[in-house]
Backbone as a ProteinNet text record, in pm:
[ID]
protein_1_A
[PRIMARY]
XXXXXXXXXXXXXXXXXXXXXXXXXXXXXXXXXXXXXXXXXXXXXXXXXXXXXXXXXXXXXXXXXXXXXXXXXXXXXXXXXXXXXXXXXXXXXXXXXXXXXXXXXXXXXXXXXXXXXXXXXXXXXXXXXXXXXXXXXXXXXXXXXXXXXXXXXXXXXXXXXXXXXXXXXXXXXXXXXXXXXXXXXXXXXXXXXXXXXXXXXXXXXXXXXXXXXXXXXXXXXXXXXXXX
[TERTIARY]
83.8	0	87.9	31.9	120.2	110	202.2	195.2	145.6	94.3	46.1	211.4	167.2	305	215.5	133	78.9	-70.2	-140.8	-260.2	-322.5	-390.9	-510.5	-649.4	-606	-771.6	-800.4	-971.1	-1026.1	-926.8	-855.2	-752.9	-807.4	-836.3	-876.3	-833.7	-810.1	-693.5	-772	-787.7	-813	-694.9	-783.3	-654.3	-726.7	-708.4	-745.4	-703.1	-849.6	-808.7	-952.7	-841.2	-921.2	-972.5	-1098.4	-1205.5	-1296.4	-1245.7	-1273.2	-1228.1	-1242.6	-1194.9	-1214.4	-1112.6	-1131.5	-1069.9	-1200.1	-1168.6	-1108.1	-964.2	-879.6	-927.9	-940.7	-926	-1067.5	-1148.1	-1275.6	-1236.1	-1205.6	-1242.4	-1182.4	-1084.2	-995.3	-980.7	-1040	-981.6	-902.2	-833.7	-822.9	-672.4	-654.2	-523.5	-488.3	-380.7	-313.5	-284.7	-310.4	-249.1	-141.8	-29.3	42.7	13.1	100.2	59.9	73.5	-11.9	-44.7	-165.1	-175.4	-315	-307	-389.8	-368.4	-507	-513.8	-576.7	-588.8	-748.2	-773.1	-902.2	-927.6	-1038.3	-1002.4	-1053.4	-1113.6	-988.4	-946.9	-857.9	-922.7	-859.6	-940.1	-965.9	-969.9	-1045.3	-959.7	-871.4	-773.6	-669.2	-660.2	-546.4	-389.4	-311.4	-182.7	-206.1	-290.9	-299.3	-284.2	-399.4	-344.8	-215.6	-162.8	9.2	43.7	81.1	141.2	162.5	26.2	-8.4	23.6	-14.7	2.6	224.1	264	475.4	506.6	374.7	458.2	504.6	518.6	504	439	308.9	236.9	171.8	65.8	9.7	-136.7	-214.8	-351.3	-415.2	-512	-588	-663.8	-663.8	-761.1	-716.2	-726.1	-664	-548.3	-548.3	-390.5	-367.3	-206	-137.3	-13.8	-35.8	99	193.2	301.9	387.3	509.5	468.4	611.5	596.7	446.1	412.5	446.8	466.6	537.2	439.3	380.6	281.6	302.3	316	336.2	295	123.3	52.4	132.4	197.1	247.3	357.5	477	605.4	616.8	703.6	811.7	853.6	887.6	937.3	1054.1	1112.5	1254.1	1248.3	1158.8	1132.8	1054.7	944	902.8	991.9	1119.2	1205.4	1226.7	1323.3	1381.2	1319.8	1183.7	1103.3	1098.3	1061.3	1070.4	1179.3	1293.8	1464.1	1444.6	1390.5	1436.4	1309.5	1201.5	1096.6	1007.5	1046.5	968.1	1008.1	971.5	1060	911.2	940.2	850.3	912	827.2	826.6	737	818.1	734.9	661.4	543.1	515.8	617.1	695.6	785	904.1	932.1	1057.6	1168.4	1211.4	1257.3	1401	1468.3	1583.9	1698.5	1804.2	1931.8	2005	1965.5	2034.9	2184.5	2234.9	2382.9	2501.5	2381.7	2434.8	2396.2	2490.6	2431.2	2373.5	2272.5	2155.5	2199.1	2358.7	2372.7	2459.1	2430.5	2450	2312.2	2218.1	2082.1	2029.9	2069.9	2000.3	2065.4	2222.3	2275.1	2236.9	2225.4	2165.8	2139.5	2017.4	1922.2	2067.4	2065.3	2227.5	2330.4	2355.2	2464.7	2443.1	2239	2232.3	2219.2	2217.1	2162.8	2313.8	2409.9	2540.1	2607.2	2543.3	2564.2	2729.1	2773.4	2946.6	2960.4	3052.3	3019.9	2999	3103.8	3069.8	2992.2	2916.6	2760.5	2666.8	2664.5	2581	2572.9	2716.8	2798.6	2696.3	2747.2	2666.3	2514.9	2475	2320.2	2216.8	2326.9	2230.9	2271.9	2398.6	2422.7	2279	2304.7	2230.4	2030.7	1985	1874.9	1839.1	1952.7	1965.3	1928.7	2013.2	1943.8	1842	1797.8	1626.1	1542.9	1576	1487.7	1533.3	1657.4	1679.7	1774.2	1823.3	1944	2071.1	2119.2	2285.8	2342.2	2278.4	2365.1	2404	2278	2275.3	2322.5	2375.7	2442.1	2491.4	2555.4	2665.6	2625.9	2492.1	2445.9	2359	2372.3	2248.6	2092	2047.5	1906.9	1879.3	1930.5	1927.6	1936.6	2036.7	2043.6	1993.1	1867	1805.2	1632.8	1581.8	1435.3	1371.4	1230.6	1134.5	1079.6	1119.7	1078	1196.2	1334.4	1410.5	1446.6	1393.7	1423.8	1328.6	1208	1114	1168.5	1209.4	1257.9	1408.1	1464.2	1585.5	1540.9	1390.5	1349.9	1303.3	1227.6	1190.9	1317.2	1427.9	1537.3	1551.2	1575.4	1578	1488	1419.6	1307.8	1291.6	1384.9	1387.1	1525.6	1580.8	1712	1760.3	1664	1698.5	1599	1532.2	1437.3	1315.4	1228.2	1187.1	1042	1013.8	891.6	700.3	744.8	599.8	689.3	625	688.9	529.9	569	432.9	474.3	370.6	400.6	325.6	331.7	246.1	240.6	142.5	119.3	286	299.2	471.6	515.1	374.1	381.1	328.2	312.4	255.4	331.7	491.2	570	606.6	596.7	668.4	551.3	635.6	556.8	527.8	459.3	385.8	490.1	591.5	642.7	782.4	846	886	784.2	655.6	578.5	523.3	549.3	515.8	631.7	726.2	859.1	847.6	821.2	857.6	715.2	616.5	502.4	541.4	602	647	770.5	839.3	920	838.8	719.9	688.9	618.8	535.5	439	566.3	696.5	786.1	804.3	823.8	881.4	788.9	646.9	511.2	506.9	654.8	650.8	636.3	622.1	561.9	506.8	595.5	511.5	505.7	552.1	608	470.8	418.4	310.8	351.4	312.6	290.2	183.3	194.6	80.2	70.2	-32.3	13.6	-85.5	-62.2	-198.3	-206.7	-313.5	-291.5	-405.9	-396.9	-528.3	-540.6	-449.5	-487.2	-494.8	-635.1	-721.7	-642.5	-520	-439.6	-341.1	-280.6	-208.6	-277	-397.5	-462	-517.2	-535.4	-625.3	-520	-356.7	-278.8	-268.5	-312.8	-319.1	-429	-411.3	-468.5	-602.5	-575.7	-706.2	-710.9	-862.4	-791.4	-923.7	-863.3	-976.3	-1049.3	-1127.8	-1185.9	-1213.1	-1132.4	-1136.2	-1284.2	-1328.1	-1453	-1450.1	-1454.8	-1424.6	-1399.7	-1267.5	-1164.6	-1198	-1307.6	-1413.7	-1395.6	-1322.6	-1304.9	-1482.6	-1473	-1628.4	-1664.4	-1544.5	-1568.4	-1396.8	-1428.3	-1313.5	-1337.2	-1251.2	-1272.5	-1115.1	-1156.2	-1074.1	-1066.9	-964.2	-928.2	-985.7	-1026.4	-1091.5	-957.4
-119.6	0	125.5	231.8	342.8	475.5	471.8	548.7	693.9	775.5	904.5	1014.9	1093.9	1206	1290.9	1366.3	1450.9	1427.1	1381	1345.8	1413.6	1443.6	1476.8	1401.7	1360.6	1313.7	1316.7	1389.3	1435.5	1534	1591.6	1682.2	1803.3	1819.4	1882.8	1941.2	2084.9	2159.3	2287.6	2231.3	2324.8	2393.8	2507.6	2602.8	2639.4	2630	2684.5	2825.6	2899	3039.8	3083.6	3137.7	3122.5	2998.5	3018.2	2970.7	2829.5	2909.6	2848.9	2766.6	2679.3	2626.8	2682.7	2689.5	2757.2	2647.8	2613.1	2490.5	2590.8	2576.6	2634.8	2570.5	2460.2	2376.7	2249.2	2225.8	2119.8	2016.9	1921.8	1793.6	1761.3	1860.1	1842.5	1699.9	1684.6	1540.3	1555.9	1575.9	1598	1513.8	1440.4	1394.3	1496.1	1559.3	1640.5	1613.7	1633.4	1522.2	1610.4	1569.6	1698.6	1791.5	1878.7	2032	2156.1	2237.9	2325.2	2329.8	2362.4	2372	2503.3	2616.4	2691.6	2680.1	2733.1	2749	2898.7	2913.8	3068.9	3088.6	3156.6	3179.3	3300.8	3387.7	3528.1	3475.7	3576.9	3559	3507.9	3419.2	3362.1	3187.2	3168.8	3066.4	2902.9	2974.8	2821.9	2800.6	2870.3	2878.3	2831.3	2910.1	2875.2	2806	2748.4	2624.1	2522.5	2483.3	2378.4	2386.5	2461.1	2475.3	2405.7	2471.7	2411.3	2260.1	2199	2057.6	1985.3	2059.9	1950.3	1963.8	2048.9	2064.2	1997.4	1955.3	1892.8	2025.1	2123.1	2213.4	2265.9	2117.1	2134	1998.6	1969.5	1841.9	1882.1	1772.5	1801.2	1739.2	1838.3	1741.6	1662	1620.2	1526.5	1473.3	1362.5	1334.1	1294	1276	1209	1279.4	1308.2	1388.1	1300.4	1265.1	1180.8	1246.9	1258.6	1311.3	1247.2	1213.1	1109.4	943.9	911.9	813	851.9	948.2	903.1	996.5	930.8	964.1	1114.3	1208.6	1340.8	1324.1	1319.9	1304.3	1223.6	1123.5	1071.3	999.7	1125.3	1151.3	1222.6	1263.2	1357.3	1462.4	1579.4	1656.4	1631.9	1580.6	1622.6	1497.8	1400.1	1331.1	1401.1	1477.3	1538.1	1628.2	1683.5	1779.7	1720.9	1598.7	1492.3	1482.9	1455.7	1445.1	1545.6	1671.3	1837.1	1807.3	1816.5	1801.3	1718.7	1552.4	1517	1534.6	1621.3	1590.1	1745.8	1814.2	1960.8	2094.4	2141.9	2292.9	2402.7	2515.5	2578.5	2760.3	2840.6	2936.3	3029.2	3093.5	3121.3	3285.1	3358.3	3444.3	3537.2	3537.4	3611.1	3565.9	3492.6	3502.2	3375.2	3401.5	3317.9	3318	3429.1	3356.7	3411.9	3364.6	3365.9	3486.1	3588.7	3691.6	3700	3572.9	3592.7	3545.1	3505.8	3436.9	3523.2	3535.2	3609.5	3568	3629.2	3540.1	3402	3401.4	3287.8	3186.1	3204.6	3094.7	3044.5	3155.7	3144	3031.4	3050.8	2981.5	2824.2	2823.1	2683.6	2611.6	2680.5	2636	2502.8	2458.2	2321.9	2252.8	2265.6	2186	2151	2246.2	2223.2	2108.7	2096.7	2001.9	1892.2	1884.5	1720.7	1670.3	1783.1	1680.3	1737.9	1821.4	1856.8	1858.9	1842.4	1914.4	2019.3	2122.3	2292.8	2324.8	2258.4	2345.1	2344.4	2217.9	2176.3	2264.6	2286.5	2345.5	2500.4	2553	2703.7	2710.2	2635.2	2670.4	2624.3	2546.1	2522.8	2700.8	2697.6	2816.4	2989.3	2967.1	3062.8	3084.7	2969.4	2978.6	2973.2	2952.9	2953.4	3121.4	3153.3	3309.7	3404.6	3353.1	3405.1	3397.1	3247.9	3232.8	3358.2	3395.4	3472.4	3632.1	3669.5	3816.8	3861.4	3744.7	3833	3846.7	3778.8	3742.5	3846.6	3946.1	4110.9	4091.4	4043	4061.9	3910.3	3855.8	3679.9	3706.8	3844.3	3810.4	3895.6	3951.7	4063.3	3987.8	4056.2	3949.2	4049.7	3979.8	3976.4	4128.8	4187.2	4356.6	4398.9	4372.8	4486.9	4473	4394.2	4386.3	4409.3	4442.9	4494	4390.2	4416.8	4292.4	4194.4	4246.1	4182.2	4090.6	4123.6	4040.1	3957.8	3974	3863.8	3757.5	3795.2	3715.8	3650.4	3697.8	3576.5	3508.3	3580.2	3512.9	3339.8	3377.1	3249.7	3165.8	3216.6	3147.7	3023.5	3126.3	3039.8	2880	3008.2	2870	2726.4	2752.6	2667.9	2538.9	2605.3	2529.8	2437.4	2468.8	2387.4	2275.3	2219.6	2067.9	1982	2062.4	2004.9	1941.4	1998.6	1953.8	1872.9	1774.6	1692.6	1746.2	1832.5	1928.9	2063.6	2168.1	2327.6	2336.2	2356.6	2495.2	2608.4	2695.9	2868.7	2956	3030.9	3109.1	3232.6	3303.5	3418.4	3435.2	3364.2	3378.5	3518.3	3546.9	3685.2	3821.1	3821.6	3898.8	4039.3	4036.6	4137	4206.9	4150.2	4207.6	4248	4333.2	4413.6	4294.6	4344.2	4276.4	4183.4	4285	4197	4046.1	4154.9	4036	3880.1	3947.7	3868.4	3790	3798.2	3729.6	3637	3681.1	3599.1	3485.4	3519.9	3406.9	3314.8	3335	3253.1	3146.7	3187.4	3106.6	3003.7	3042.9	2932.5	2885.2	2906.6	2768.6	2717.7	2733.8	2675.4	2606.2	2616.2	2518.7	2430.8	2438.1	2379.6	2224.6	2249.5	2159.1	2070.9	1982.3	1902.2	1761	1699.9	1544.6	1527.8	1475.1	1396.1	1472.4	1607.7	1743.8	1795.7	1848	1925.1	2047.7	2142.3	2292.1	2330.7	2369.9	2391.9	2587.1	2631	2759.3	2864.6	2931	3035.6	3109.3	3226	3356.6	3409.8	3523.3	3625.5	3696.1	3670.9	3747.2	3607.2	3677.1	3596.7	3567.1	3671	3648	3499.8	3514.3	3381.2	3286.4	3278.9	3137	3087.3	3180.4	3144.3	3057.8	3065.1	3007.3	2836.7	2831.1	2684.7	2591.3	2459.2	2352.9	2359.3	2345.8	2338.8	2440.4	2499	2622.8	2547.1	2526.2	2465.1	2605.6	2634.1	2752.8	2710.4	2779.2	2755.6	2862.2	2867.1	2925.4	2851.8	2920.7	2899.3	2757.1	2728.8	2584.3	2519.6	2525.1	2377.5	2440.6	2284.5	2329.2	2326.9	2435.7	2469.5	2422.6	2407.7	2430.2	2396.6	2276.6	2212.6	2299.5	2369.8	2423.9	2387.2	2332.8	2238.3	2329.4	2373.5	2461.5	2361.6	2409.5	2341.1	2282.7
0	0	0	-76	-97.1	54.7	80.5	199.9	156.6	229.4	209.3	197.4	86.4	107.4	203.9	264.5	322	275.5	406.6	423.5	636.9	613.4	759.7	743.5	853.1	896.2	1035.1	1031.9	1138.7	1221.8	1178.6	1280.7	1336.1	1496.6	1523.8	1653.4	1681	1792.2	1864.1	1984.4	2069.8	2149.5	2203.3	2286.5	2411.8	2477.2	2649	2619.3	2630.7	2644.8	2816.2	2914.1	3039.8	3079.8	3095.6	3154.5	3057.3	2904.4	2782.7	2647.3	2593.3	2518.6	2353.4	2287.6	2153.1	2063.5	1936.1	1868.2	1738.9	1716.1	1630	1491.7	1480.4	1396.6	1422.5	1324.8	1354.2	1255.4	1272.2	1233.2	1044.9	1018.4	892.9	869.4	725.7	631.2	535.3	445.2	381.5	282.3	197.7	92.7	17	38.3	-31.8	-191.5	-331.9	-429.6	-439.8	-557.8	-581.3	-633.3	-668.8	-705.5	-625.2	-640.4	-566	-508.8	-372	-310.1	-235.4	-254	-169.3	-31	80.3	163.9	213.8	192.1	195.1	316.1	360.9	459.2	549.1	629.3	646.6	789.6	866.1	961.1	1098	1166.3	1231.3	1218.4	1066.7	1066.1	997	1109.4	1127.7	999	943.5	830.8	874.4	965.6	1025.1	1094.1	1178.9	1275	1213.5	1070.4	984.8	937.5	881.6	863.4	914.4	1027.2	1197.5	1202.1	1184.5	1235.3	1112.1	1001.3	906	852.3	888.9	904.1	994.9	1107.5	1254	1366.7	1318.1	1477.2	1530.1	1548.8	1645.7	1645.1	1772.6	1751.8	1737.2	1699.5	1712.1	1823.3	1858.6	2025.5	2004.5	1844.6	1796.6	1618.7	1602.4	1427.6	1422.1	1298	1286.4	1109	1069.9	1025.8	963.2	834.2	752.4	674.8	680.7	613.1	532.6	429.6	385.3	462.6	449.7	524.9	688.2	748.8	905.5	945.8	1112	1158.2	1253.4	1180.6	1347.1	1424.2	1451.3	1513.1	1632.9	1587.7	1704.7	1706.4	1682.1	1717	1796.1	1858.7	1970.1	1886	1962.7	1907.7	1817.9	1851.5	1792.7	1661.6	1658.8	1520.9	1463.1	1498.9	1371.5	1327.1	1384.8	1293.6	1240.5	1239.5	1160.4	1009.4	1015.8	918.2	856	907.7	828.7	747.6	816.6	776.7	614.6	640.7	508.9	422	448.4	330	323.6	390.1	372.6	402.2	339.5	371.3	430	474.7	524.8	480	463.4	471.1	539.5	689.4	764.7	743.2	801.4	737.7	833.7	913.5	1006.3	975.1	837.1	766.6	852.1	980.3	1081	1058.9	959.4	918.6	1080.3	1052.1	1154.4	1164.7	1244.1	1235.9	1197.3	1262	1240.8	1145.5	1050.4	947.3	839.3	691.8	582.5	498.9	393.8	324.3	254.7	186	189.4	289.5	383.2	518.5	543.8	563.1	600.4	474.2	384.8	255	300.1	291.8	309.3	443.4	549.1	650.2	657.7	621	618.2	571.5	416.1	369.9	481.1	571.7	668.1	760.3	809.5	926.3	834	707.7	645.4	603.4	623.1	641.4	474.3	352.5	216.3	232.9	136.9	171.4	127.8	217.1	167.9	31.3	-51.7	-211.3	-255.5	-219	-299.7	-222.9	-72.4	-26.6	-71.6	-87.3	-147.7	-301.5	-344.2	-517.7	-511.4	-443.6	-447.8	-387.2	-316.6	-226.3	-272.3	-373	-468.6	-602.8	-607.5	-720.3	-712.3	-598.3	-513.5	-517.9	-475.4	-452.2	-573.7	-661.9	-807.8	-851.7	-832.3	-875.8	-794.9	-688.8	-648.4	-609.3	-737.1	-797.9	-671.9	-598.8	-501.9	-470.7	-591.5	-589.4	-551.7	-553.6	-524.2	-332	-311.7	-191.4	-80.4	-97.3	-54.1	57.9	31.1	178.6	291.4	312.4	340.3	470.2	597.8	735.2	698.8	783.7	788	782.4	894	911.2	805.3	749.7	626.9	495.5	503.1	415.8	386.9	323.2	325.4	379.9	417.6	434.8	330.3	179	88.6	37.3	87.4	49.8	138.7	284.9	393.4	331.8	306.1	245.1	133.9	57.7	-101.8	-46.9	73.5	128.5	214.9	254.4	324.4	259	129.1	27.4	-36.5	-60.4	-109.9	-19.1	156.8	240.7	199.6	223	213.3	71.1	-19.8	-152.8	-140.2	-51.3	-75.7	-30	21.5	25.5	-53.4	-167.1	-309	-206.3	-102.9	-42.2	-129.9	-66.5	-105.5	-93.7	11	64.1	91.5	60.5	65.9	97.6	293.7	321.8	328.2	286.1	293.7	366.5	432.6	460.6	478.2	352.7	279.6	239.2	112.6	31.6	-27.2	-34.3	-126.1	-75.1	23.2	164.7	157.9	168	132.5	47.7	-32.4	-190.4	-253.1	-326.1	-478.2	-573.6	-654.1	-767.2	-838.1	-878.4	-974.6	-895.3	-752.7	-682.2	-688.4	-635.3	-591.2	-720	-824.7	-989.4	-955.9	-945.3	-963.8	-858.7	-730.3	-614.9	-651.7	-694	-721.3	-843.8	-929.6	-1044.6	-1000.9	-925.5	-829.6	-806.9	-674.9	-628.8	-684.8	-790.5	-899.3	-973.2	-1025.2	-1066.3	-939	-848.6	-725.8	-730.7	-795.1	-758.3	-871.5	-907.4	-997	-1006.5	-1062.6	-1022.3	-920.3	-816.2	-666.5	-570.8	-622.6	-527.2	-477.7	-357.5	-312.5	-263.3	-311.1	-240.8	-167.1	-36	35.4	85.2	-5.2	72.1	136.8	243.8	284	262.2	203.6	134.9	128.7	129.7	121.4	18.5	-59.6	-198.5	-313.8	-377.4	-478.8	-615.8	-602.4	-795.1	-755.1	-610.1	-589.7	-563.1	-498.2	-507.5	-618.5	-715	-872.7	-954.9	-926.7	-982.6	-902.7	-812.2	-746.6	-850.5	-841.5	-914.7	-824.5	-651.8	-581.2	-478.3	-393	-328.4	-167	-80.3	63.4	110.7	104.5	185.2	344.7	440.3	564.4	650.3	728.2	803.6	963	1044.2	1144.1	1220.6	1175.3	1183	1079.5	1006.8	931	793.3	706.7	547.5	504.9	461.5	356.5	239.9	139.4	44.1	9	-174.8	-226.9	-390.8	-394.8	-520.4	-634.9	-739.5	-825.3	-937	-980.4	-1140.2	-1215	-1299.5	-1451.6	-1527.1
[MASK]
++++++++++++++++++++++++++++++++++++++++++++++++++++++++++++++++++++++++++++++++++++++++++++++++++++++++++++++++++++++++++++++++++++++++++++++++++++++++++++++++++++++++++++++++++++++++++++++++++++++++++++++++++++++++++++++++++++

């Protein structure tokens, strides 16, 4: 039997807020196929929580969560990194990169913990850098660079260990139009064969380019809408 690359079922996450319980997330099913899928819904209504659960940094208080066949749902912390490590990359909407490293350290990064040997990791994450218009800027830290290029700097991150699932969330949030043309056409290349892109976004021109788009409403998918 073929193991799931990224599959949810019934996943569902509450949060103790006071006195009260808040259901983040209701009762998600869902098989990822490949491609692109984006996930869109009004703020509030469980968008980054699914992220979260379905990358592994986080659990659900209910469901279970496959990634590359391996169960998050019920691993330990430090195996679901493991799993991130060899099969998914993430792009966070707060960028996350390493202050103390320069965009291309930050880029080779991942390369460094999976063991890459420097040159390969050196030219992979050179050339990452270009795809997304910043060779100017490689040797440059986090500070001294705009918010739109920390953003295509994390983007790079995120591509360089050819990950199997790339979640995003809101990829294109920062940048101008035409940055934001460019980093969308990466990850729409990125979503090739068995490859899945998963991404969250509030603007209607980047989800219209996804194959399928989940409409989220308070925790509970609404609505499966499939490109023609």
């Amino acid at each position: 039997m073929k193991k799931p690359i990224l599959q949810a079922k019934n996943l569902t996450k509450r949060y103790r807020q006071g006195e009260a319980w808040i259901e983040a997330l209701k009762g998600f099913s869902y098989d990822f196929p490949p491609g692109v899928t984006a996930v869109v819904g009004p703020s509030g209504s469980g968008k980054t929580t699914l992220l979260n659960l379905l990358a592994g940094f986080d659990t659900p208080t209910e469901g279970e969560v496959y990634l590359a066949g391996n169960p998050l749902h019920a691993l330990g912390e430090d195996d679901r990194a493991g799993v991130r490590l060899l099969h998914a990359g993430f792009v966070f909407q707060s960028w996350n990169l390493l202050p103390t490293l320069t965009a291309l350290e930050n880029v080779a990064f991942p390369m460094l913990l999976k063991g890459v040997p420097a040159k390969e990791r050196t030219e992979r994450a050179r050339a990452l850098l270009a795809e997304v218009g910043l060779s100017h800027r490689e040797d440059h830290f986090p500070r001294q660079l705009s918010g739109g290029e920390q953003q295509r700097v994390a983007i790079a991150r995120a591509l360089a260990l050819d990950p199997l699932v790339l979640f995003a969330d809101e990829p294109t949030g920062n940048l101008d139009s035409a940055a934001g043309s460019r980093v969308l056409e990466l990850l729409v290349r990125q979503a090739q064969g068995e490859r899945r892109v998963v991404l969250v976004t509030h603007d209607p021109e980047v989800a219209a380019r996804a194959e399928r788009i989940l409409r989220l409403k308070d925790g509970a998918l609404i609505e499966i809408q499939e490109r023609p």
